[in-house]
C-alpha positions, 0 to 999 in steps of 0.5 A: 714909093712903091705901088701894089694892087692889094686884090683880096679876092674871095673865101679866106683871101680878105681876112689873111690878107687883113691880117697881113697888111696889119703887120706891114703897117708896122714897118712904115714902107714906101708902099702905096697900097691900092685896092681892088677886085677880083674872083668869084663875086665878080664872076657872079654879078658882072660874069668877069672874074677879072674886071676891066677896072682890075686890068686898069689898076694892074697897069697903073701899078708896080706888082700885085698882091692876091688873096685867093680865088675860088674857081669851079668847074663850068656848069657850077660857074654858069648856075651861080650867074646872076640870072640875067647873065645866064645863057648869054655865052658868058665862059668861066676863065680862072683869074690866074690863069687870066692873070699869067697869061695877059701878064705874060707871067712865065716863071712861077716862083715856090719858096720852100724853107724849114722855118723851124729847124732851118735845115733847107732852104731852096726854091721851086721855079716852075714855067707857067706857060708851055709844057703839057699844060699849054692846052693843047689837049684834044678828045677825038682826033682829027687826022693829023693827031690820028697818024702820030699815034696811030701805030700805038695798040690802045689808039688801034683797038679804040680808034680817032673819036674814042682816044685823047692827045695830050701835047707837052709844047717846049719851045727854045725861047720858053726854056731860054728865058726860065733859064735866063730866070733860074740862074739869075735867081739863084746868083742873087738869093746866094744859091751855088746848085741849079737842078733841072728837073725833067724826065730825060730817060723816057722824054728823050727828045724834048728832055734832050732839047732842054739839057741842050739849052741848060748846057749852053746857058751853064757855061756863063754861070761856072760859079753855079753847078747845074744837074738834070735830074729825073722828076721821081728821083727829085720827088723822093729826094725832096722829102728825103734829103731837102738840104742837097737842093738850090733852086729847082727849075722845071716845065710846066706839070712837074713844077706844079707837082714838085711845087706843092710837095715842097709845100708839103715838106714846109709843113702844109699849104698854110706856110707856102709863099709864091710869086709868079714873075713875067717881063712886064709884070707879076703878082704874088699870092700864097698857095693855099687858095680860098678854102670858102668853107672857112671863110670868117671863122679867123681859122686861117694860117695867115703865115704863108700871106706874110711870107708871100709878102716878104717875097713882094718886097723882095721883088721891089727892092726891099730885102732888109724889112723882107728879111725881117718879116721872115725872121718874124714869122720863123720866131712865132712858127718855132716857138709853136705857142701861137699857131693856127689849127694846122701847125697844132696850135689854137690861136686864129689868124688875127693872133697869129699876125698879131704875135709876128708884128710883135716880133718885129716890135722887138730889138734884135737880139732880144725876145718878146716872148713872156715865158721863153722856157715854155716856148722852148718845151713847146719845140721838143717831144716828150720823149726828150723832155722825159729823158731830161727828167729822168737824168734829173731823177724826177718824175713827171709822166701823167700815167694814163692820160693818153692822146684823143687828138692825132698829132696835137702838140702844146706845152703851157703853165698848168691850171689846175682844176679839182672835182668831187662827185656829188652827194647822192641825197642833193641831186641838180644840175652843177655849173662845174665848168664855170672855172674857164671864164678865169684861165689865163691865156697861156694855160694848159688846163690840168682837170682831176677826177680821180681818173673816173670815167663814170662821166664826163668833165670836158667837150665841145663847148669847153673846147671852143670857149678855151681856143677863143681864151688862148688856152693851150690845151687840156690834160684831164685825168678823167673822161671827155665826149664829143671827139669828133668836134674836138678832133676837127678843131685840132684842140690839144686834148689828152685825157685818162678815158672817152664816155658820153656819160654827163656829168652835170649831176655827178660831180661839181667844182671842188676848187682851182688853183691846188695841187693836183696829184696823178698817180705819183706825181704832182701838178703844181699851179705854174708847172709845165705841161707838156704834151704830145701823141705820146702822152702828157707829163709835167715839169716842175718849175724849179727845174724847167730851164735845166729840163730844156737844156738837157732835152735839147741836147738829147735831141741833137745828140740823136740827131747826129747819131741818125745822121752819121747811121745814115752815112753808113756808121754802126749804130753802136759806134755812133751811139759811143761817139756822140755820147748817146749813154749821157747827151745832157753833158756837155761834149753831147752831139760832138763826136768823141776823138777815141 
């Protein structure tokens, strides 16, 4: 039996922590789950962010599992005091940073994976405890600090009380024991390359120290290859080629940075995991902090708690139900179809974790998904799919629906919606929006107008009711309002124009459930929509399953061809190899042996 301190702390932290032991309870661990508290309401009420009763709980226990914490700076923190604790001398000091240095907690490990496409894999390791964020940073120099710099041109035309000093501490026992950490990382993970980051060209001293501690501890680890890399460079490759890299280590400010821009090419801070590791202790928590503006709105990315999660159970010796759960959690991100606001879903944090333990309620091998070949189209741009449909000599683009939300992406079984403008001589007030109590979760609600934009037919109150029913998005061929609304909600909305014009009085519900038809194509109940920034278009049931087969292979048809340019190949003779003239047949993606 495995005991963890479950501290949820404050903002989003108790509702994706929730949420995350939910799915746990799901795999029957030997965990003994004890809670307590920290953060910002304790600061609050007893001026300590970090309770003695927490210290007491941390010491009794194997690891920890942290929420989120919301920090502010100091005179904020003093005037949300209880009133007889102000003035008393009390000082905000962050939990985390409580918590790394009592812990001694040196190596703050970042997991970043392509959970989609599985095309890196690697790990950030950065040191917590030294490098310039050590504190020592000093504004007004006192003589010693004033004879390092005084030589510079800006310290002599400012002098000692106007320049600061920043101090980047790299001590031999810091960096022998976060290289002792890396290469045993990297041993057990599977990892063969270790890159040390640094910035050796302009730091030589202390970089050259550092390469001089990586060499020494390389020549026990010939079966890992080691590099040192310039903090830029790695930056740039980072988002260019992910893939070249194992396990990152780097001091303290270039590890933050590198850390969170691998967050980034994860696809934001909702996906990323981390864990900060010490001799004697350790606590893991994901990255995306308490964000308090949205606490209880069930808006939360609960994926990178349950990440965070499987990196806990990692660290207690439980890989196989830790391997599980991120299998889990890569099912429901690559199927796209059950996803948080910030991956371009409409699902909320409890249906999120809701379809991962779903996932792993199911043998492997199999499926839980209800509709396999839309999750399928959920993965692929339009622009693929209509190069299935084309090869198919089907039409499907809904011609002049256009985007209104940046970046939203959905596909869904259509549910058609007709209007019909109202007869002049009855005027009053029309419900026609009634239609949504009845959309089946799922939907992709399709709305005829005959294109008119002399009102409206869809906003923000048709918005919050879809996303609360799981409805995955709204093709309108007629006009929408209340852009802003929608856009923050991140609701797949695409429609012919934008007017504020109501239309309570101008049109009403002529019938659900019939054929729509769109300039020359028709929308059938139970068709496919598919949607992106490049507009919508339907794909008839009957041929849905050939459809993904075909725009999955022109996706890695050009995928290979974009590679092998890449490399230095011309664009025609990586089109001829790869068969870019036909990627639906067979040999696609498999270059040619002419």
């Amino acid at each position: 039996m495995k005991s963890v301190a479950v501290l949820p702390g404050d903002g989003i932290g108790p509702e994706v922590t929730t949420a995350a032991l939910d799915v746990v309870d799901t795999l029957g661990l030997p965990l003994d789950l004890r809670f307590g508290e920290i953060g910002w309401e304790c600061w609050r009420q007893e001026g300590n962010p970090v309770p003695q009763r927490t210290w007491k709980l941390l010491d009794e226990t194997d690891t920890c599992l942290l929420g989120a914490i919301t920090s502010k700076p100091l005179r904020e923190a003093e005037a949300e005091l209880a009133p007889e604790l102000r003035g008393t001398g009390l000082t905000f000091v962050s939990p985390v940073v409580q918590l790394r240095q009592r812990l001694s907690l040196y190596a703050n490990v970042r997991p970043v994976i392509d959970l989609v496409d599985r095309r890196f894999d690697f790990t950030v390791i950065r040191e917590n405890t030294e490098g310039l964020y050590a504190g020592f940073d000093v504004h007004g120099l006192d003589d010693a600090l004033w004879n390092v710099v005084r030589e510079h041109p800006n310290a002599q035309a400012s002098g000692p009380e106007a320049s600061s000093v920043t101090l980047r501490l790299q001590t031999e026992f810091g960096m022998d024991r976060l290289l002792a950490y890396g290469f045993d990382y990297a041993r057990s993970h599977g990892y063969t390359r270790l890159t040390l980051v640094d910035k050796p060209n302009v730091l030589r001293h202390s970089s050259n120290h550092l390469r001089e501690r990586l060499e020494l501890r390389a020549a026990a680890h010939p079966d890992i290859e080691t590099e040192i890399l310039n903090v830029d460079a790695v930056a740039l490759w980072m988002v260019r080629r992910p893939e070249r890299f194992g396990v990152l280590v780097a001091e303290n400010m270039f590890g933050d940075i590198l850390s969170d821009l691998g967050a980034g090419v994860m696809g934001g801070l909702g996906l990323a995991p981390s864990g900060n590791i010490g001799d004697r202790g350790s606590y893991f928590e994901p990255v995306h902090g308490s964000a308090p503006g949205m606490a209880g709105q069930d808006r939360a990315n609960p994926m990178a708690m349950l990440l965070t999660v499987a990196q806990m159970l990692d660290h207690l010796e439980l890989p196989v139900p830790a391997d599980d759960l991120r299998a889990a959690v890569r099912t429901v991100a690559a199927r796209r179809t059950t996803v948080t606001y910030d991956m371009g879903g409409t699902s909320g944090t409890r249906r999120v974790a809701q379809a991962v333990a779903g996932e792993l309620a199911v043998p492997e091998g199999e499926s839980s998904a209800p509709d396999d070949v839309v999750d399928r189209l959920a993965r692929l741009d339009t622009a693929s799919v209509s190069d299935a449909l084309d090869s198919l000599g089907v039409g499907g683009v809904l011609a002049g629906i256009a985007a209104r939300v940046p970046g939203a992406r959905a596909a869904g079984r259509a549910f058609t919606v007709t209007y019909r403008p109202v007869d002049g001589a009855e005027p009053g007030f029309r419900n026609a929006a009634n239609y949504l109590d009845d959309v089946p979760e799922g939907s992709f609600v399709v709305v005829d107008n005959a294109g008119s934009t002399a009102c409206t037919n869809w906003g923000s109150l048709l918005t919050r009711l879809a996303q609360r029913r799981g409805v995955r998005g709204t093709a309108l061929h007629g006009s929408a309002r209340d852009l802003a609304e929608i856009r923050a909600a991140a609701y797949p909305l695409f429609s012919t124009g934008v007017t504020m014009v109501s239309g309570k009085n101008r049109v009403e519900l002529a019938a659900t459930g019939q054929d729509v038809v769109i300039g020359d194509v028709t929308v059938r109940p139970g068709d496919i929509v598919v949607a992106d920034d490049n507009g919508a278009l339907v794909v008839p049931a009957e041929h849905a399953t050939e459809v993904a087969d075909r725009a999955e292979r022109v996706e890695r048809t050009e995928g290979a061809i974009a590679d092998a340019v890449d490399t230095g190949l011309r664009l025609d003779e990586a089109r001829r190899r790869f068969g870019y003239a036909k990627p639906w047949d067979d040999g696609a993606a498999q270059p040619s042996r002419a």
